[in-house]
C-alpha positions as CSV (number, residue, x, y, z in Angstrom):
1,X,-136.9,64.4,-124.6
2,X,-133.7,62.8,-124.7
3,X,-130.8,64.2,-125.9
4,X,-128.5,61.5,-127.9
5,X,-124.9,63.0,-127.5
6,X,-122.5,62.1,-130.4
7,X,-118.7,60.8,-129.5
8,X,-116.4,63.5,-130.5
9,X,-112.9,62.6,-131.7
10,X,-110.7,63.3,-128.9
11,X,-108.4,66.4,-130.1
12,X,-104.7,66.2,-129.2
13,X,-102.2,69.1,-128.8
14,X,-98.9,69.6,-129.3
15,X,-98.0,68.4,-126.0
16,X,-100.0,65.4,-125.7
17,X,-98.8,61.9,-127.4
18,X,-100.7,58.8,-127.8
19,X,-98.6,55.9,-127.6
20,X,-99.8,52.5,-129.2
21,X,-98.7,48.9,-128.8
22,X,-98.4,49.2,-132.8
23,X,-96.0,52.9,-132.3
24,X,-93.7,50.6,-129.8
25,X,-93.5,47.6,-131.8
26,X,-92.1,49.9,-134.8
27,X,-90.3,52.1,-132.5
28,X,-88.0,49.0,-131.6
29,X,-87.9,47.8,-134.8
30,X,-86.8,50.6,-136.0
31,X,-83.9,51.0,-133.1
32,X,-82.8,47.3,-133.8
33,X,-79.7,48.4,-135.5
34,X,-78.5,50.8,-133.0
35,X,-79.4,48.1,-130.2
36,X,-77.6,45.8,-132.2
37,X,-74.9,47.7,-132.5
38,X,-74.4,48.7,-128.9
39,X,-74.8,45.5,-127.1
40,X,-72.2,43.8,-129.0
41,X,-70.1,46.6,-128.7
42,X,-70.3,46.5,-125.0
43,X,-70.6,42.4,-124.6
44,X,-67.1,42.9,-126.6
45,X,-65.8,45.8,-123.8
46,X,-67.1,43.7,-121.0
47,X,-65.2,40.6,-122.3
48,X,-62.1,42.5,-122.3
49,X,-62.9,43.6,-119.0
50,X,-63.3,40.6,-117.9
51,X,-60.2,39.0,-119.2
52,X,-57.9,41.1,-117.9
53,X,-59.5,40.9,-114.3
54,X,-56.9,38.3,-112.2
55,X,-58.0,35.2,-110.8
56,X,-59.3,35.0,-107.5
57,X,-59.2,31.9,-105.0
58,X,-61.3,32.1,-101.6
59,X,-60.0,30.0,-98.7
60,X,-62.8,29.2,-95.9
61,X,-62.1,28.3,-92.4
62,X,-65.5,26.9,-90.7
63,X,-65.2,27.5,-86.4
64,X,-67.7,27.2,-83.7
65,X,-66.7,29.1,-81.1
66,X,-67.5,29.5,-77.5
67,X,-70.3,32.3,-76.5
68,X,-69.3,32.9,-73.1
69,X,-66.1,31.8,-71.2
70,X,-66.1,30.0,-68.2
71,X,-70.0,29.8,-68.1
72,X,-71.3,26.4,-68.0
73,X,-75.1,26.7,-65.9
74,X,-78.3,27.0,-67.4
75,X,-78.5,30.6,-67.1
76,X,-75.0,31.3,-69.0
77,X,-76.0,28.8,-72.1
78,X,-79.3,31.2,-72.1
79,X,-77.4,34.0,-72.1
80,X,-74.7,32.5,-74.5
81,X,-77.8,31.7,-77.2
82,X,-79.0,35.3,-76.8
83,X,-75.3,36.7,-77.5
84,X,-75.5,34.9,-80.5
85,X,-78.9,36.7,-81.6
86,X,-77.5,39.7,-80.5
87,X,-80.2,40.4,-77.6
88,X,-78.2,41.1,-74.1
89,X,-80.2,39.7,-71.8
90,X,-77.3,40.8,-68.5
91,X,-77.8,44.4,-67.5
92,X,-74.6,46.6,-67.8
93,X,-72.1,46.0,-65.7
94,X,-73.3,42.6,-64.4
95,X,-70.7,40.6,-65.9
96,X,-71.7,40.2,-69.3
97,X,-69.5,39.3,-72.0
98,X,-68.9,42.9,-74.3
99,X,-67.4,41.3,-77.4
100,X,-69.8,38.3,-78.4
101,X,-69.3,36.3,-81.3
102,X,-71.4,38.3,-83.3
103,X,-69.1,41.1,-82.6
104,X,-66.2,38.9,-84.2
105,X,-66.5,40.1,-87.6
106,X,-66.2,44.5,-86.8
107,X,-62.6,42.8,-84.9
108,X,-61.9,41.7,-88.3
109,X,-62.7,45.0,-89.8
110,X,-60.6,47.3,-87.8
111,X,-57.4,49.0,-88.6
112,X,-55.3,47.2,-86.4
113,X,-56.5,43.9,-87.6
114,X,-55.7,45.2,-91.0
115,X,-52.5,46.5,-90.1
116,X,-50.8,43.4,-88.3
117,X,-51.9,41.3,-91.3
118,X,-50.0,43.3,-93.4
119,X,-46.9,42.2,-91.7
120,X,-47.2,38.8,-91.6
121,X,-45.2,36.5,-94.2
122,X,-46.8,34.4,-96.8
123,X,-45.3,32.0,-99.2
124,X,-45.6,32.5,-103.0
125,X,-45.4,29.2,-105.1
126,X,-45.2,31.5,-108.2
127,X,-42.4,33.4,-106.9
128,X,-41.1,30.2,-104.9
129,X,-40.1,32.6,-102.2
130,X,-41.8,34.2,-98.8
131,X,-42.9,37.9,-98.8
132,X,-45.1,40.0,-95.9
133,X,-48.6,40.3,-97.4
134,X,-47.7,44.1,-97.5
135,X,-45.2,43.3,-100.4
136,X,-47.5,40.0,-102.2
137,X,-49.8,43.3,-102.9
138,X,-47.3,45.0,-104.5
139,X,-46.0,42.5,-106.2
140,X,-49.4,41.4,-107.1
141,X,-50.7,45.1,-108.7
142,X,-47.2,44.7,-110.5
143,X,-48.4,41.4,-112.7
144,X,-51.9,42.7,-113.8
145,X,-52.1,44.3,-116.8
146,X,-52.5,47.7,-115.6
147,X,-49.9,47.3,-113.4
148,X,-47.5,46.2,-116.4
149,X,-49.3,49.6,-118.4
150,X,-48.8,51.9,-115.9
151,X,-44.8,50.0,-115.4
152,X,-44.6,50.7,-119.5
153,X,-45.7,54.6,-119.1
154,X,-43.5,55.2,-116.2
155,X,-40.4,54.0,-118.0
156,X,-41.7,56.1,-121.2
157,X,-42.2,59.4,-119.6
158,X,-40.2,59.4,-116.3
159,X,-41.6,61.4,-113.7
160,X,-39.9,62.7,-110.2
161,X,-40.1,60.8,-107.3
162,X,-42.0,62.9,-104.5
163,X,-40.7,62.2,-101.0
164,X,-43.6,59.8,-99.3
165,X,-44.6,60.9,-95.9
166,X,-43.7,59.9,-92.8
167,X,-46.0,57.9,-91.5
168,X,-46.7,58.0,-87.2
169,X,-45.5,62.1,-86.9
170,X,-49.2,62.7,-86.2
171,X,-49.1,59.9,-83.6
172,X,-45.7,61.0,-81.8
173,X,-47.1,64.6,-81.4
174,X,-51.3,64.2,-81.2
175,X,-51.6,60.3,-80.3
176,X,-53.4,59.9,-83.1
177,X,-52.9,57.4,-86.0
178,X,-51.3,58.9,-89.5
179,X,-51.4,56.7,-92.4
180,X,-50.1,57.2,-95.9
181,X,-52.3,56.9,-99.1
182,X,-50.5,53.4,-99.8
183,X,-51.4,52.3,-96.4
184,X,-54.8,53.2,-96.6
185,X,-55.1,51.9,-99.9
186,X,-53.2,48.5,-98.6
187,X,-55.7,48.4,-95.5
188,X,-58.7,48.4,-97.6
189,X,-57.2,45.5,-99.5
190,X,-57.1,43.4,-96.6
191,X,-60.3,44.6,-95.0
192,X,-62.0,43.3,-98.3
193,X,-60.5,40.2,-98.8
194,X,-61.5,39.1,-95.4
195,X,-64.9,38.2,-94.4
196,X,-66.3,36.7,-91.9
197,X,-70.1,35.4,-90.8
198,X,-71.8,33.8,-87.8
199,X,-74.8,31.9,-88.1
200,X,-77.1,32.7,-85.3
201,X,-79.0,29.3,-85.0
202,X,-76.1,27.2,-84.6
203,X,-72.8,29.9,-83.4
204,X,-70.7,28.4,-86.2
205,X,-68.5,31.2,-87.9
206,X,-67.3,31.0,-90.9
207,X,-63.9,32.8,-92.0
208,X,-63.4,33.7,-95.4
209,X,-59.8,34.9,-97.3
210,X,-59.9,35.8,-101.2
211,X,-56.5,36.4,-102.8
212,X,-54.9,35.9,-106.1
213,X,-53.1,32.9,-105.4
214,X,-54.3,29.6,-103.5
215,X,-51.7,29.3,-101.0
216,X,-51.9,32.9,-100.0
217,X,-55.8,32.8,-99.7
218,X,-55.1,29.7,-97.4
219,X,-52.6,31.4,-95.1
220,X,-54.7,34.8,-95.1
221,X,-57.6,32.5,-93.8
222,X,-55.5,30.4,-91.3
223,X,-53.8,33.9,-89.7
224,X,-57.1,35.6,-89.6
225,X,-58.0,32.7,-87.5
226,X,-54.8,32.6,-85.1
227,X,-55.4,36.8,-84.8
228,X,-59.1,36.4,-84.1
229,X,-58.2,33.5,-81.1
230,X,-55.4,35.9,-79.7
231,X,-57.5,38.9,-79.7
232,X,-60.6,37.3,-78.0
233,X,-58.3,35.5,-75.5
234,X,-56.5,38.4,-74.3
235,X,-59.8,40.3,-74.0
236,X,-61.3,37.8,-72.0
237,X,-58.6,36.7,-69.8
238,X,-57.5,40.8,-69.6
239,X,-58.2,41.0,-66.3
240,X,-57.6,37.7,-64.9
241,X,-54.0,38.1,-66.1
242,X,-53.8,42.0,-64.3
243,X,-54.6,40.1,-61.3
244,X,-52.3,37.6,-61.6
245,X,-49.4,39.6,-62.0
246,X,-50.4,42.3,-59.3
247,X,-50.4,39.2,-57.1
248,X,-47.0,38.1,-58.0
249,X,-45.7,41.2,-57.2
250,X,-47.4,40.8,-53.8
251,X,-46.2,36.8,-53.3
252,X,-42.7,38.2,-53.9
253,X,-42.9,40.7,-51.7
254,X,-44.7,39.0,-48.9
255,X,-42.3,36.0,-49.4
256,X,-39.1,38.8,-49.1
257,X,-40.8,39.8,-45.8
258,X,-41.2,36.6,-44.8
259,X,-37.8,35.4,-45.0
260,X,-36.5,38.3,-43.5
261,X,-38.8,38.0,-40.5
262,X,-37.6,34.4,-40.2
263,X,-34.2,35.2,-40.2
264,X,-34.5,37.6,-37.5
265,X,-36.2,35.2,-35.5
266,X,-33.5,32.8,-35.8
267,X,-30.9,34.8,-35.4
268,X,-32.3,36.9,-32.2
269,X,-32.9,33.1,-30.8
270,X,-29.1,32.5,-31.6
271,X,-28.0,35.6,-29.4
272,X,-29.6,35.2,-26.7
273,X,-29.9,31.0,-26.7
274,X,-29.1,31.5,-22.9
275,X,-30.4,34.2,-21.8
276,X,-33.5,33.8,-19.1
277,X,-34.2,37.3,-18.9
278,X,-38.3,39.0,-19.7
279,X,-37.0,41.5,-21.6
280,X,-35.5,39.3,-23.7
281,X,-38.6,36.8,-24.2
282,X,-40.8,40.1,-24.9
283,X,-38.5,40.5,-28.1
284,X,-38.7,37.1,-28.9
285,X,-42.5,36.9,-28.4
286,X,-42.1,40.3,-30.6
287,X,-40.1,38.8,-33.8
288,X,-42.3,35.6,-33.5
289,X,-45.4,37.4,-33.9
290,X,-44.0,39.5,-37.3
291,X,-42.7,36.3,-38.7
292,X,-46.0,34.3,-37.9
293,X,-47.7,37.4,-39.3
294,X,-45.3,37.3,-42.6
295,X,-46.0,33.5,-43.3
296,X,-50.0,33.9,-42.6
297,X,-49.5,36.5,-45.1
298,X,-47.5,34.7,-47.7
299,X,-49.3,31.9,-47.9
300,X,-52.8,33.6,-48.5
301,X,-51.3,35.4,-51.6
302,X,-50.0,32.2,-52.3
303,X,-53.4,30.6,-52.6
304,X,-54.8,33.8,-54.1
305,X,-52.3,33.7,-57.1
306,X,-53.0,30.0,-57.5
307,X,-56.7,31.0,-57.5
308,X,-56.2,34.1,-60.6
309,X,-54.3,31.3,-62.6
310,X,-56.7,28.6,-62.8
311,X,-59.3,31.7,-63.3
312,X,-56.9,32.6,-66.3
313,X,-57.6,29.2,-68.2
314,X,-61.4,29.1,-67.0
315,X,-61.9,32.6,-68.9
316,X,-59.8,31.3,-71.8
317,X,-62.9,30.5,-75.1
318,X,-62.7,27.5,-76.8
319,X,-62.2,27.8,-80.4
320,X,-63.3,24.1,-81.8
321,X,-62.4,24.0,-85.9
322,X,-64.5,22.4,-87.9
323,X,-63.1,22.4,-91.6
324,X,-59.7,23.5,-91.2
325,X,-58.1,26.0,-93.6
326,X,-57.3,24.6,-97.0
327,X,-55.9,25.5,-100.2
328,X,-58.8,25.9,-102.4
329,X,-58.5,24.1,-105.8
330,X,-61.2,26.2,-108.0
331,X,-60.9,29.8,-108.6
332,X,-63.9,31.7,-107.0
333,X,-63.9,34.7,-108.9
334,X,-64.0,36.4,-111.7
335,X,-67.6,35.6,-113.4
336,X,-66.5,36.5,-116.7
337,X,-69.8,34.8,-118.4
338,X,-72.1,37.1,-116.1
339,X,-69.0,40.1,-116.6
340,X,-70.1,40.1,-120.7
341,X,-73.6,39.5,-120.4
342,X,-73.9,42.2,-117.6
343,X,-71.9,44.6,-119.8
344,X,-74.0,43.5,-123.0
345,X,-77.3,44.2,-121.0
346,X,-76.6,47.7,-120.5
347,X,-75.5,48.4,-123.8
348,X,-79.0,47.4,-124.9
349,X,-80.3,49.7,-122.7
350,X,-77.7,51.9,-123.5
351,X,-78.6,51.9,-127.1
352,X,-82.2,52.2,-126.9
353,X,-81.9,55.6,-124.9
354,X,-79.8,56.6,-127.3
355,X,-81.7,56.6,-130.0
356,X,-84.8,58.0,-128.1
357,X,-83.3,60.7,-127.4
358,X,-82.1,61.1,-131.7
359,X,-85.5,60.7,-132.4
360,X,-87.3,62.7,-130.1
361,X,-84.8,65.6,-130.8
362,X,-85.4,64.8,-134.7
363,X,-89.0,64.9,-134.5
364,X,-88.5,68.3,-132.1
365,X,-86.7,70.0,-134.7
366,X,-89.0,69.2,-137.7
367,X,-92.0,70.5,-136.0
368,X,-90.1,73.6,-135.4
369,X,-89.2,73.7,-138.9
């Protein structure tokens, strides 16, 4: 016998919902208005935004540099390719270069770094006058508008000045670095308007500087540069240069020896110029021996020094520039177009939830009803 079962309409509770293709059509019909209403509002924020943002120019500075200094065989350009890659193909402590290129841009990310730029002068054409970078910053968050608000606030409703903090106590007393807010603040700044990549297959680095004025964003670049060569150079060459001036020391005091040993010679020679006697020619065989000693002495420090200065310029890197540092003619930054449709974007999202959530808490309150 066979049963014939008959479809039963599916029975939904309060807690269930079946949405339709027809239900979301109508839902964003209905919501058109408050969409509507949102994303222009928002699209009009974000162009406001985006106006008032300054201009930003980015200076580039394109340099291959060198992977390993002083290594010219097969084995070094190996190991010079792997730096690049980042692989370390020298076990530790067997000579192997610590601060590869792909190391190059955490230099550029580093306190220090930040802090020596900040002391360096740049020219303003808009000012027509040379300032550090520490006060182009401050002169720069002067001219935005913000800066000119919070200018116009300050001179409305005064407030006392608080005594700023001395900055290095810390580091007299604990040898550790104390910054102010401002310098923090002013470290950041230059931290992100530096960057600075190296392209593995080929070792060419590129620098980048973005500033708010061309000329500034070309000297940032070209002093990032000159800091970067200065601070790989005297790591590299570190201990060369130790050695060569531990063995100047040592030529200086050999040569002092020397002479003195030579002079007493001479002078012992002087005394007794007639004088036959054994005693006598023990001395002189005595002195003659110290001096020969002294100038054996002398001279092999001599050579040695020679030796740790050629060894200086040997460890020295090559830093060959490819596009030197110019002053760029186009401003990179903002993206006002993608600012306002970004901003208008979100207030169409911003406006659908919104009225979602009116709805579902309408609908809520009328079944309780």
């Amino acid at each position: 016998m066979s049963v014939i079962e008959r479809q039963k309409p599916k029975v939904t509770t309060e807690d269930e919902f079946e949405i339709r293709l027809s239900d979301i059509i109508q839902f964003l019909k209905d919501s058109r208005r408050t969409v509507l209403i949102w994303t222009v509002g928002m699209f009009l924020i974000g162009m406001v935004y985006a106006l008032v943002q300054p201009d930003r120019f980015t200076a580039s500075i394109r340099v291959m540099p060198e992977a390993q200094g002083g290594n010219t065989s097969g084995v070094g350009n190996l190991q010079s390719l792997a730096g690049l890659a980042g692989i370390n193909l020298n076990p530790a402590g067997a000579g192997a270069d610590a601060i590869r290129p792909d190391l190059y841009p955490d230099v550029l990310a580093s306190i220090p770094f930040a802090m020596h730029m900040l002391k360096q002068p740049v020219y303003v054409p808009e000012t027509s006058r040379t300032m550090t970078l520490q006060q182009y910053f401050s002169w720069q968050g002067q001219q935005t508008v913000m800066g000119k608000i919070n200018a116009a606030i300050s001179g409305i409703f005064p407030s006392e000045p608080t005594p700023a903090p001395k900055a290095g106590i810390q580091q007299n007393r604990t040898s550790v670095l104390a910054m102010t807010p401002e310098q923090e603040g002013l470290t950041s700044a230059v931290i992100g308007s530096v960057s600075t990549n190296v392209d593995k297959k080929n070792g060419i680095m590129t620098i980048s500087a973005t500033m708010g004025d061309p000329v500034v964003a070309g000297t940032v670049a070209r002093l990032t540069q000159e800091y970067l060569t200065k601070y790989v150079t005297e790591y590299r060459t570190g201990k060369a240069r130790n050695q060569v001036r531990f063995l100047e020391q040592q030529v200086r005091n050999a040569r002092r020896r020397y002479q003195n040993a030579e002079y007493a010679l001479a002078a012992y020679r002087d005394r007794n110029r007639s004088n036959y006697l054994n005693t006598a020619k023990i001395e002189e065989q005595r002195l003659q021996a110290d001096y020969l000693l002294a100038q054996s002495v002398y001279n092999d420090l001599s050579k040695q020094l020679e030796q740790a200065r050629i060894k200086v310029q040997e460890e020295a890197p090559v830093f060959q520039t490819l596009d030197p540092p110019r002053v760029p003619l186009h401003k990179s930054g903002p993206k006002r177009t993608i600012i306002s449709i970004g901003f208008a974007i979100f207030g169409a999202v911003l406006g659908l939830s919104i009225y979602f959530v009116r709805r579902f808490i309408f609908t809520k309150s009328n079944r309780i009803a």
